[in-house]
Residue frames as qw, qx, qy, qz and C-alpha x, y, z in Angstrom:
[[0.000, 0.890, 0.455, 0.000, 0.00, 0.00, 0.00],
 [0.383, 0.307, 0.141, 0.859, 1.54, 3.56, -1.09],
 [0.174, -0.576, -0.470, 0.646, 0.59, 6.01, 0.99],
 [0.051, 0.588, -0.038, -0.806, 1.29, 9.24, -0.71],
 [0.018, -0.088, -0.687, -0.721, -0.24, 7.85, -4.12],
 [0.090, -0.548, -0.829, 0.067, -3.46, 7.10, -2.06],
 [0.190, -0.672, -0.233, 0.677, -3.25, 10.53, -0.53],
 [0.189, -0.356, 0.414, 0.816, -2.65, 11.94, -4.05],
 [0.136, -0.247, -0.649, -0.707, -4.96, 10.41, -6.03],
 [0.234, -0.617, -0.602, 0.450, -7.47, 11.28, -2.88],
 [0.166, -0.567, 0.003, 0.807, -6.78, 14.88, -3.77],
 [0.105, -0.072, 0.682, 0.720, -6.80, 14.40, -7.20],
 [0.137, -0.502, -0.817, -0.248, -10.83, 13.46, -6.92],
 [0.312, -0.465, -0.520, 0.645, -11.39, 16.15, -4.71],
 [0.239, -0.289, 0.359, 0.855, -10.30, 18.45, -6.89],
 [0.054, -0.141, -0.694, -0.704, -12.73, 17.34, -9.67],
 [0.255, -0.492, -0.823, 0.128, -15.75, 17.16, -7.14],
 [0.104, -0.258, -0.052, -0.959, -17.89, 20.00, -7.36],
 [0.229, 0.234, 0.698, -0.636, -20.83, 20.65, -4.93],
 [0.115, 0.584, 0.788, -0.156, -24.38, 19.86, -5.52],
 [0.170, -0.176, -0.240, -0.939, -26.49, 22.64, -7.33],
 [0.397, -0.013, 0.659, -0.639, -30.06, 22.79, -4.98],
 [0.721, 0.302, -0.407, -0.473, -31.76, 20.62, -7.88],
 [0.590, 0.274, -0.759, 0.007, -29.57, 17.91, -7.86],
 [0.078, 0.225, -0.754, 0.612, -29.72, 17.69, -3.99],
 [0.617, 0.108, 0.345, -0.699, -33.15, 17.58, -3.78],
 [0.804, 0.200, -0.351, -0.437, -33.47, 15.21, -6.28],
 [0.297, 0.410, -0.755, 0.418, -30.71, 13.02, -4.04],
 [0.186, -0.116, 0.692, -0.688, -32.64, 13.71, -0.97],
 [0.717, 0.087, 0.047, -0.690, -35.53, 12.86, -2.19],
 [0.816, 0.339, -0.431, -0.181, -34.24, 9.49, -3.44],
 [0.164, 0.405, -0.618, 0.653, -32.43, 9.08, -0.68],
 [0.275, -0.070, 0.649, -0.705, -35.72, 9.06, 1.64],
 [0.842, 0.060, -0.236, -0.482, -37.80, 7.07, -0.43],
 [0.496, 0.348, -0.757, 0.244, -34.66, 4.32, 0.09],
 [0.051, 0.024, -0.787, 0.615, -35.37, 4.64, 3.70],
 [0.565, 0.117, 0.209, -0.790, -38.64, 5.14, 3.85],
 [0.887, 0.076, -0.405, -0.211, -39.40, 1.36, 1.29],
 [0.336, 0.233, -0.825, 0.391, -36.46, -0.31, 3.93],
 [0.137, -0.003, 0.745, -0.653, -38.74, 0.68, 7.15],
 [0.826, -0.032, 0.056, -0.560, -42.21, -0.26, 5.48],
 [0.691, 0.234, -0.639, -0.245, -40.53, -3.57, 4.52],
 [0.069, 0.299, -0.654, 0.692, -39.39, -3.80, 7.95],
 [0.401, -0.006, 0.544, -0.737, -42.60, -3.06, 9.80],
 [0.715, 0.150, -0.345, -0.589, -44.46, -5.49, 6.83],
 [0.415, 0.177, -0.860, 0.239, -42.25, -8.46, 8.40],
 [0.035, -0.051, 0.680, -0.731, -43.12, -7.47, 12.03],
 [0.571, 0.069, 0.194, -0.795, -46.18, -7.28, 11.49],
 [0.732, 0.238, -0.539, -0.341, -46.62, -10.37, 9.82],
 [0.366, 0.269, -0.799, 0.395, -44.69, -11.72, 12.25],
 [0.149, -0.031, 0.618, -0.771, -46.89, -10.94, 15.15],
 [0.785, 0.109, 0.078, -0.605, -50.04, -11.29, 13.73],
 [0.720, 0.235, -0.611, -0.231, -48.89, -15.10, 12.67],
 [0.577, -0.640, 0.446, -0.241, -48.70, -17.75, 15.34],
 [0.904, -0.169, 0.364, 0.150, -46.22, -19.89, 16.00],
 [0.731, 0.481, 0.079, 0.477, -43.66, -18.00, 13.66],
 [0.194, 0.743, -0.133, 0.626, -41.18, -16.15, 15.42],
 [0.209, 0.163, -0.705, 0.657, -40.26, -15.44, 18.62]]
């Protein structure tokens, strides 16, 4: 492992990485909290399943 090439080509991307215009970020965030928002219904679709079945689960 090469340190200072890591460290270099670290910089190097940095460099080219330009911030977010308030479009793009919203369109992120939004996409972003659907992501979490389908994870914790799938979640609570389990649990619920879970609880309302007997004899499956804890």
């Amino acid at each position: 492992m090469d340190v200072p090439y890591d460290l270099n080509s670290y910089i190097r991307v940095l460099k080219l990485a330009s911030t977010p215009g308030t479009g793009e970020f919203l369109q992120v965030s939004k996409i972003a909290g659907a992501g979490i928002l389908l994870i914790g219904f799938i979640g609570f679709l389990m649990f619920a399943l879970m609880s309302l079945l007997p004899g499956v689960g804890a």
